[in-house]
C-alpha positions as CSV (number, residue, x, y, z in Angstrom):
1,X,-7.8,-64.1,168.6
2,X,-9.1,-65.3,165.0
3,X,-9.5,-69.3,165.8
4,X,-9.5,-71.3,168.8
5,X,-7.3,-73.7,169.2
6,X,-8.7,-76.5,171.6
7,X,-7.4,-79.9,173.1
8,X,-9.8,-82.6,174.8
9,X,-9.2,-84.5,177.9
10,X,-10.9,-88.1,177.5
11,X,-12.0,-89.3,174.4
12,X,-15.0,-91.4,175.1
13,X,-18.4,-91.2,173.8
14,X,-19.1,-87.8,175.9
15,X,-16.2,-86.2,173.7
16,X,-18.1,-86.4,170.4
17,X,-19.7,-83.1,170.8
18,X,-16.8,-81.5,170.3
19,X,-17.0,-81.9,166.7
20,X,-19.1,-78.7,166.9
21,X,-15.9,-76.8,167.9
22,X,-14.2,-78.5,164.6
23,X,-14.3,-75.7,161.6
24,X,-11.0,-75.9,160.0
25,X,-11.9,-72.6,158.4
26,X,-14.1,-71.2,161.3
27,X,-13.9,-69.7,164.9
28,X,-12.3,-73.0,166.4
29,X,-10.4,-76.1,165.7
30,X,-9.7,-79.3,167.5
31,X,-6.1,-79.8,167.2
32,X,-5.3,-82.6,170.0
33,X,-6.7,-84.9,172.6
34,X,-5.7,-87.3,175.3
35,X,-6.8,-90.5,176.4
36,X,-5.1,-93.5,178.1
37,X,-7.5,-95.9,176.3
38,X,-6.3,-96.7,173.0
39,X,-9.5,-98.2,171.8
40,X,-11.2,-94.6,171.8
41,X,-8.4,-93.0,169.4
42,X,-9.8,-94.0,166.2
43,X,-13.6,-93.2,167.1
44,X,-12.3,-89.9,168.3
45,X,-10.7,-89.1,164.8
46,X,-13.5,-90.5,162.8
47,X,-16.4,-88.5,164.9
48,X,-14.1,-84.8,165.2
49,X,-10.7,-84.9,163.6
50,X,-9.1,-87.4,161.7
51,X,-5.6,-84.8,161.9
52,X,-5.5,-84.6,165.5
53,X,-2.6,-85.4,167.2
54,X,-3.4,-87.8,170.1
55,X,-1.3,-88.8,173.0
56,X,-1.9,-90.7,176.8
57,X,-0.9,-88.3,178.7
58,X,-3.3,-85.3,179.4
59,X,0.2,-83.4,180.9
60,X,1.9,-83.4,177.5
61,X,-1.5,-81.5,175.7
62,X,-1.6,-78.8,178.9
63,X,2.7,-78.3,178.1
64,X,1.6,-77.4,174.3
65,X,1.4,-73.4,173.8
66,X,-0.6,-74.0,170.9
67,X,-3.6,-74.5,172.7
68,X,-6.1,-72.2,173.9
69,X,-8.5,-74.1,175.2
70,X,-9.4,-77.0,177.1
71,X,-12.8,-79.3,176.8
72,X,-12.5,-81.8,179.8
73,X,-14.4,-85.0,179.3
74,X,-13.5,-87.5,181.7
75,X,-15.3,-89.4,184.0
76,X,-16.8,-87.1,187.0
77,X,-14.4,-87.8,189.5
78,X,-11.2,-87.0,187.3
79,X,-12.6,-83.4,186.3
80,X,-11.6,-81.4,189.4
81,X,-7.8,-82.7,188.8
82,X,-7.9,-82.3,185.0
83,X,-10.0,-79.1,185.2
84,X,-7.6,-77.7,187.8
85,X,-4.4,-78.5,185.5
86,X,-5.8,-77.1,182.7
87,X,-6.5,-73.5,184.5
88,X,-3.3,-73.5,185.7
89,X,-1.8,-74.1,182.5
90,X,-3.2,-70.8,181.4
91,X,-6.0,-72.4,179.1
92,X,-9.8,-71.7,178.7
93,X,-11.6,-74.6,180.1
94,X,-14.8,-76.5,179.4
95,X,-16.0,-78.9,181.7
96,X,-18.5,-81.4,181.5
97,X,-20.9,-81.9,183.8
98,X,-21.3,-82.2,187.1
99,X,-18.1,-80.1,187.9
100,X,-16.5,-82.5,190.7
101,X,-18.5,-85.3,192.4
102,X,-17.4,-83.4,196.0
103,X,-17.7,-79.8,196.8
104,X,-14.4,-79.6,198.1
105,X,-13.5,-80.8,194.7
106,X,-15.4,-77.7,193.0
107,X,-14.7,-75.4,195.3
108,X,-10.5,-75.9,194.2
109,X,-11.5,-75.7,190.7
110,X,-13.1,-72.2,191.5
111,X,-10.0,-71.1,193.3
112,X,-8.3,-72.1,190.2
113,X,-10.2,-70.3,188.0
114,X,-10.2,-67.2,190.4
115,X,-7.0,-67.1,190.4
116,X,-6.2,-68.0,186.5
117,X,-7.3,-65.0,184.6
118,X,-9.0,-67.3,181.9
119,X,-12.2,-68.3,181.2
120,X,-14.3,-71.0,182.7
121,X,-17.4,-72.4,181.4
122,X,-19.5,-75.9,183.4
123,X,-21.6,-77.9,180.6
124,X,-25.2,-77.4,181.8
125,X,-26.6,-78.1,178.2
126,X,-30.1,-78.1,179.3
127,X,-30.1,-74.7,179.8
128,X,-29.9,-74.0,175.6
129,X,-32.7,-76.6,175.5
130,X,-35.7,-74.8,173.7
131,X,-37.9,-77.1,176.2
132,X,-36.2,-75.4,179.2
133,X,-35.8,-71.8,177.9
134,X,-39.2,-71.7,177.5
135,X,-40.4,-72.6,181.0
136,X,-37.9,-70.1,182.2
137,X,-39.3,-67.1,179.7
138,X,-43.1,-68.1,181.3
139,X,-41.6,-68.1,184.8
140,X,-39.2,-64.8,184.3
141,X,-42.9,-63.1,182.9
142,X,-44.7,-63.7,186.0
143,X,-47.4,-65.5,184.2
144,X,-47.6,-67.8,187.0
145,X,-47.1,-65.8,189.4
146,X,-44.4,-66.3,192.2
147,X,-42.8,-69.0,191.8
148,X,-43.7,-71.4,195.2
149,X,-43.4,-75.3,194.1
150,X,-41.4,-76.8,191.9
151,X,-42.4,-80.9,191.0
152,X,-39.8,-82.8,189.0
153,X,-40.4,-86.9,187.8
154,X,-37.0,-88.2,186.0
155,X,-37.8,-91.3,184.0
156,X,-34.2,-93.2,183.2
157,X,-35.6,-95.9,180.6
158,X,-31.8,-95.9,179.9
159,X,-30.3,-96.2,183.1
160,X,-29.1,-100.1,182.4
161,X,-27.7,-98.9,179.4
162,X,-26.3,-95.4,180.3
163,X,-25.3,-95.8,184.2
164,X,-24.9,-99.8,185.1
165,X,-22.7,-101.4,182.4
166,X,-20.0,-98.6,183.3
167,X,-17.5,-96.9,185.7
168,X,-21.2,-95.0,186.6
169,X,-22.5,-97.6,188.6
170,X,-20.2,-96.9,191.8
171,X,-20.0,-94.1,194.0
172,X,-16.4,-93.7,193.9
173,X,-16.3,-93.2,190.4
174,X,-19.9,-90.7,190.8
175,X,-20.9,-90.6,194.7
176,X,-24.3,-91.3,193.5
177,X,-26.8,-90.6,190.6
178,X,-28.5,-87.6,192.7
179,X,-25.5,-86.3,191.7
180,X,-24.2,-87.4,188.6
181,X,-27.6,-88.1,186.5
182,X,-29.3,-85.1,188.6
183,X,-27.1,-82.8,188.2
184,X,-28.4,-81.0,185.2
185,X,-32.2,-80.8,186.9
186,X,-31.2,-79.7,190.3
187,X,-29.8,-76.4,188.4
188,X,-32.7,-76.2,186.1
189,X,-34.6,-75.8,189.5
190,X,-32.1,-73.3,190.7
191,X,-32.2,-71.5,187.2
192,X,-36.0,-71.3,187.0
193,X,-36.4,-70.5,190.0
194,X,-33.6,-67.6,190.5
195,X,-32.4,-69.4,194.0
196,X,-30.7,-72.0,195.5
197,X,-31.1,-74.9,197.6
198,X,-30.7,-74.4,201.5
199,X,-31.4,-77.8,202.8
200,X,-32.7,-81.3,201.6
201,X,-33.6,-84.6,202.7
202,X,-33.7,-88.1,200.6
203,X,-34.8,-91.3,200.4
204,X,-33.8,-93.9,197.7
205,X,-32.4,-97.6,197.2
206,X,-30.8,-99.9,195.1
207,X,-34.0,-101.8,194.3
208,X,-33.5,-103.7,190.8
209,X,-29.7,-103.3,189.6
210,X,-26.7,-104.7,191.7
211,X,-25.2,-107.7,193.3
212,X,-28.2,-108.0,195.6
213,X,-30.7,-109.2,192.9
214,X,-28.2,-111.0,191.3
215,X,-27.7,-113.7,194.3
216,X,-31.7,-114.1,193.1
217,X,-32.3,-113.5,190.3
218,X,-29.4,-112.5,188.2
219,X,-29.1,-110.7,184.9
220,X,-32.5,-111.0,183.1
221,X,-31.1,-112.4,179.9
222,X,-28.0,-114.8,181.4
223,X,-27.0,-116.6,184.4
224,X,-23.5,-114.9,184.1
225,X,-23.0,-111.7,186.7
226,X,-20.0,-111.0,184.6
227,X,-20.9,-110.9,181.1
228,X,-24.3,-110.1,180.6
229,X,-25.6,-109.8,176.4
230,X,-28.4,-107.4,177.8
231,X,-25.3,-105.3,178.3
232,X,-24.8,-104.8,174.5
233,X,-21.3,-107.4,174.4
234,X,-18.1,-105.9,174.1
235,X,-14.8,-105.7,175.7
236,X,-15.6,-103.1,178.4
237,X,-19.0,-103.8,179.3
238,X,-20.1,-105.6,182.7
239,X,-23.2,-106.6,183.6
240,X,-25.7,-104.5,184.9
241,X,-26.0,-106.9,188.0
242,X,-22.5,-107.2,189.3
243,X,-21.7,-107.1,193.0
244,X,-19.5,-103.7,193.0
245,X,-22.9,-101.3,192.1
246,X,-23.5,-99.5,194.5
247,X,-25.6,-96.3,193.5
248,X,-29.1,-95.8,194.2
249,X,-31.5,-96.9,191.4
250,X,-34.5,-95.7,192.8
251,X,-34.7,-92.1,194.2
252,X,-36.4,-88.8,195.5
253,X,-35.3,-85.6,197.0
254,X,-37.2,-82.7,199.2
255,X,-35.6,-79.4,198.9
256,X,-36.4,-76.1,200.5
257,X,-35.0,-73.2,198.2
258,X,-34.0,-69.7,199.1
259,X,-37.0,-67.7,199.6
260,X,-38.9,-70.3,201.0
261,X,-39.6,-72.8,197.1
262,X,-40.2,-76.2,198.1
263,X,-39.0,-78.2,195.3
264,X,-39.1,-82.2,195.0
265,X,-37.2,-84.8,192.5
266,X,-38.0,-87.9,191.3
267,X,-35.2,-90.5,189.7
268,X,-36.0,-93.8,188.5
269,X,-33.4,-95.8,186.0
270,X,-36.1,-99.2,185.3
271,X,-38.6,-97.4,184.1
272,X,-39.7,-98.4,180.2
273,X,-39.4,-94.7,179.1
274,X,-36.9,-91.7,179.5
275,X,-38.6,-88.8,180.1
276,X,-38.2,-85.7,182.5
277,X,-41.5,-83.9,183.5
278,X,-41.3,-80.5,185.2
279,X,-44.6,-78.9,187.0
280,X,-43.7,-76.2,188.0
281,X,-46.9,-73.4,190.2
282,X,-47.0,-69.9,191.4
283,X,-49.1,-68.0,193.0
284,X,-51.1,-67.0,189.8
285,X,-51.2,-70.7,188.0
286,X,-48.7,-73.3,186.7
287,X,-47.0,-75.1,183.9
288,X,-46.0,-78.5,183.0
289,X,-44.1,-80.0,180.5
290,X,-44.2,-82.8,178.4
291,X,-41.5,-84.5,176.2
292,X,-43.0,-87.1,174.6
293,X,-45.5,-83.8,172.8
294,X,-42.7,-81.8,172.8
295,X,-45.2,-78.6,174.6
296,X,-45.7,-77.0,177.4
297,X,-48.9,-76.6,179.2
298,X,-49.7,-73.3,181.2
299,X,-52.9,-72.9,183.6
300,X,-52.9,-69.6,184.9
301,X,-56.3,-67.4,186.8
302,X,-57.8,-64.6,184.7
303,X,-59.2,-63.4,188.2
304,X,-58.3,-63.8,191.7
305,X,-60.9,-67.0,191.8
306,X,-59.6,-70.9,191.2
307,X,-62.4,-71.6,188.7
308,X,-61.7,-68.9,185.9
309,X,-59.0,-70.2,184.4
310,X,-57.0,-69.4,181.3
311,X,-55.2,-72.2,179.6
312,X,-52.6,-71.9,176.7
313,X,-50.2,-74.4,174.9
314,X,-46.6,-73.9,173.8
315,X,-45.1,-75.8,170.9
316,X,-41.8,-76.1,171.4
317,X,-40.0,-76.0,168.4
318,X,-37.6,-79.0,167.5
319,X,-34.1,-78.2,167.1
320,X,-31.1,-79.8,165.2
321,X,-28.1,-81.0,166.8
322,X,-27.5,-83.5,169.5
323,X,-29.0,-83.1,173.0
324,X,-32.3,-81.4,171.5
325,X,-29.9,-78.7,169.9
326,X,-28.8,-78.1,172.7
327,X,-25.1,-79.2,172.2
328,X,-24.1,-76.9,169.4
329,X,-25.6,-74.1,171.2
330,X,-23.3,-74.4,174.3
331,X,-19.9,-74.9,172.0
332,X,-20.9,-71.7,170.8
333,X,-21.0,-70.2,173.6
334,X,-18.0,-71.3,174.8
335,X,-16.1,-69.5,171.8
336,X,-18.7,-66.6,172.3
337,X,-17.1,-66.2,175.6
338,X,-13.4,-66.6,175.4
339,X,-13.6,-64.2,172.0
340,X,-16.1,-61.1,172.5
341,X,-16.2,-61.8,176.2
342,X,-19.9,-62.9,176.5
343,X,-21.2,-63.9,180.1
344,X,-22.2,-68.0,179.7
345,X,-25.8,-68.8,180.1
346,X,-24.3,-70.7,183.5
347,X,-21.6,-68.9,185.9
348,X,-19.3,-71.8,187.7
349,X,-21.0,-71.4,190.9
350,X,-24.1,-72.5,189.4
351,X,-21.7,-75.8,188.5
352,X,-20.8,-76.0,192.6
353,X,-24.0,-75.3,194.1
354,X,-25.6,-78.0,191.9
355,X,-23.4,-81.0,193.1
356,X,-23.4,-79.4,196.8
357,X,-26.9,-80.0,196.5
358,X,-26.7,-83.8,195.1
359,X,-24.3,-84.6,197.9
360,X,-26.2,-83.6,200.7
361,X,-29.2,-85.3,198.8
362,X,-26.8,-88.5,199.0
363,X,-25.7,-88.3,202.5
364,X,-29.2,-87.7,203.6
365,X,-30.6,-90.8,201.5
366,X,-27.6,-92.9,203.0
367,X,-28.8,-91.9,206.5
368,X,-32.5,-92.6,206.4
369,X,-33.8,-89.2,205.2
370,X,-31.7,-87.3,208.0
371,X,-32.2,-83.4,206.9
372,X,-29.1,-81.9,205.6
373,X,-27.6,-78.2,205.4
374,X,-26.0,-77.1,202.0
375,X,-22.8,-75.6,201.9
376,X,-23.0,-72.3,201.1
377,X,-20.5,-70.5,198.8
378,X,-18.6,-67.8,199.7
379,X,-19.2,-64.5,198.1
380,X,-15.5,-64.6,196.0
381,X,-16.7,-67.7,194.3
382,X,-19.3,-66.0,192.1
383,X,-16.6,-64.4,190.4
């Protein structure tokens, strides 16, 4: 096969990074995309393709044979019916994250894919993050020792911006931000770490967005619950306030791992700053990150004794491309994969076990901190 020819489900701002699969006279081309929402068209064709042939229908792009591939962009709780469709349809697929915002809903795209013969590929960017690749290299050397606690603080300095103003803010459309926002760290735990979550129990609240500070307080910058300028104006914003929020602003997770890692997560979306922080010990020292230095710091015993100590400091390198590089690493992946048949840096399972994990997190926050068993996959599911 000597280009890829790829169409895109949903056109919204998560679709820009397909421009990176855009190379008229390289390994891949965006040919065609397809939104309902009119308004995204000519963004889409200014940002990838200004040729592409668009359409409102996602049916009519599967019924093209022209196509190879499919990158599925929609909102989270569309992607197990698009992503299902597509596989069917005999194409390559590319989902964005999380996979489904049910397990049941993953576990039919894996059947899908099982039973489609093509390839499959779950958009964990992080994992091509030089931040993250590092901490995995230190913990893959043993440097630290085996691996026993893994600490993680999620700052969402955005999270009026990114998750309130929008379809984000209520669990139909997400079940909750332990799933939807957490996704990408619960299987950067499960990728560091080598093993997945058995059982959890949460706690968390809606304790500054939603209709229940608004009968108080209301939007910080209006007295209008329906448009709100703090929102950034425009035709499909709402405010950050509105009665319909329902997802959990304010959260944390315990989680007891395979092998007997006790891991914990943090998620706050009114904090001034957006930063994640991973501290992550063994048995022979630990390692914790920071964003805002872009480094990693590793303290790790030069003898079995607590007070000789060996510290060392990893600059992480800065990388060009949206997402901390990260973005055009994973679309080259994805052709590395469907061309020379490369395993991807994440299998699908990896995609399931991560949103089986946030919604036991959310059923267990939703019932007072009630402990909660994760579904388990079944062995055909790791492909």
């Amino acid at each position: 096969m000597d280009q890829i020819r790829i169409g895109v489900i949903g056109l919204g701002w998560r679709a820009g990074v397909t421009r990176y699969w855009h190379s008229p006279n390289g390994r891949s081309v965006v040919v065609a995309g397809a939104d309902p929402d009119l308004s995204r068209w000519s963004r889409f064709r200014e940002r990838v393709n200004p040729d592409a042939e668009l359409m409102t229908d996602y049916r009519e792009l599967l019924e093209r044979k022209d196509i190879d591939a499919i990158a599925v962009m929609t909102p989270d709780h569309c992607h197990d019916e698009h992503a299902v469709a597509a596989l069917q349809a005999g194409k390559h697929v590319y989902c964005e994250k999380p996979l489904a915002i049910t397990v049941d809903g993953c576990d039919r795209i894996l059947e899908a894919w099982r039973g489609s013969g093509k390839h499959f590929m779950i958009g964990f960017n992080m994992r091509y993050m030089n931040m993250y690749r590092t901490m995995k290299e230190i913990a893959d050397s043993g440097e630290i020792g085996q691996l026993k606690a893994v600490w993680v603080r999620h700052f969402v300095g955005f999270g009026s911006d990114y998750y309130y103003h929008s379809w984000h803010g209520n669990s139909r459309n997400t079940t909750s931000l332990l799933l939807q926002k957490a996704s990408h760290d619960i299987d950067i735990i499960h990728w560091i770490t080598g093993k997945y979550t058995q059982k959890v129990t949460a706690f968390g609240g809606l304790d500054y967005f939603g209709g229940s500070r608004a009968n108080t307080l209301t939007c910080p910058e209006c007295s209008e619950k329906e448009t709100c300028p703090e929102a950034k104006t425009g035709p499909l914003v709402q405010c950050a306030f509105r009665e319909e929020i329902d997802v959990e602003d304010n959260s944390m997770v315990l989680m007891e791992l395979e092998g007997g890692i006790k891991a914990s997560y943090n998620q706050c979306h009114f904090t001034p700053d957006y930063q994640r922080n991973y501290t992550i010990i063994g048995t022979e020292g630990r390692m914790e990150n920071s964003e805002p230095d872009n480094r990693i710091y590793v303290k790790s015993r030069k003898s079995n004794t607590w007070r000789d100590l060996s510290d060392r400091v990893y600059d992480i390198k800065k990388a060009e491309g949206s997402h901390n590089g990260a973005d055009p690493k994973i679309c080259d992946d994805f052709l590395d994969m469907i061309i020379d048949g490369k395993q991807p840096e994440a299998q699908p399972i990896a995609g399931r076990m991560s949103v089986a994990v946030g919604c036991a997190a959310t059923e267990s926050m939703r019932a007072g901190g009630k402990p909660i068993l994760i579904s388990q996959p079944e062995p055909w599911m790791f492909g």
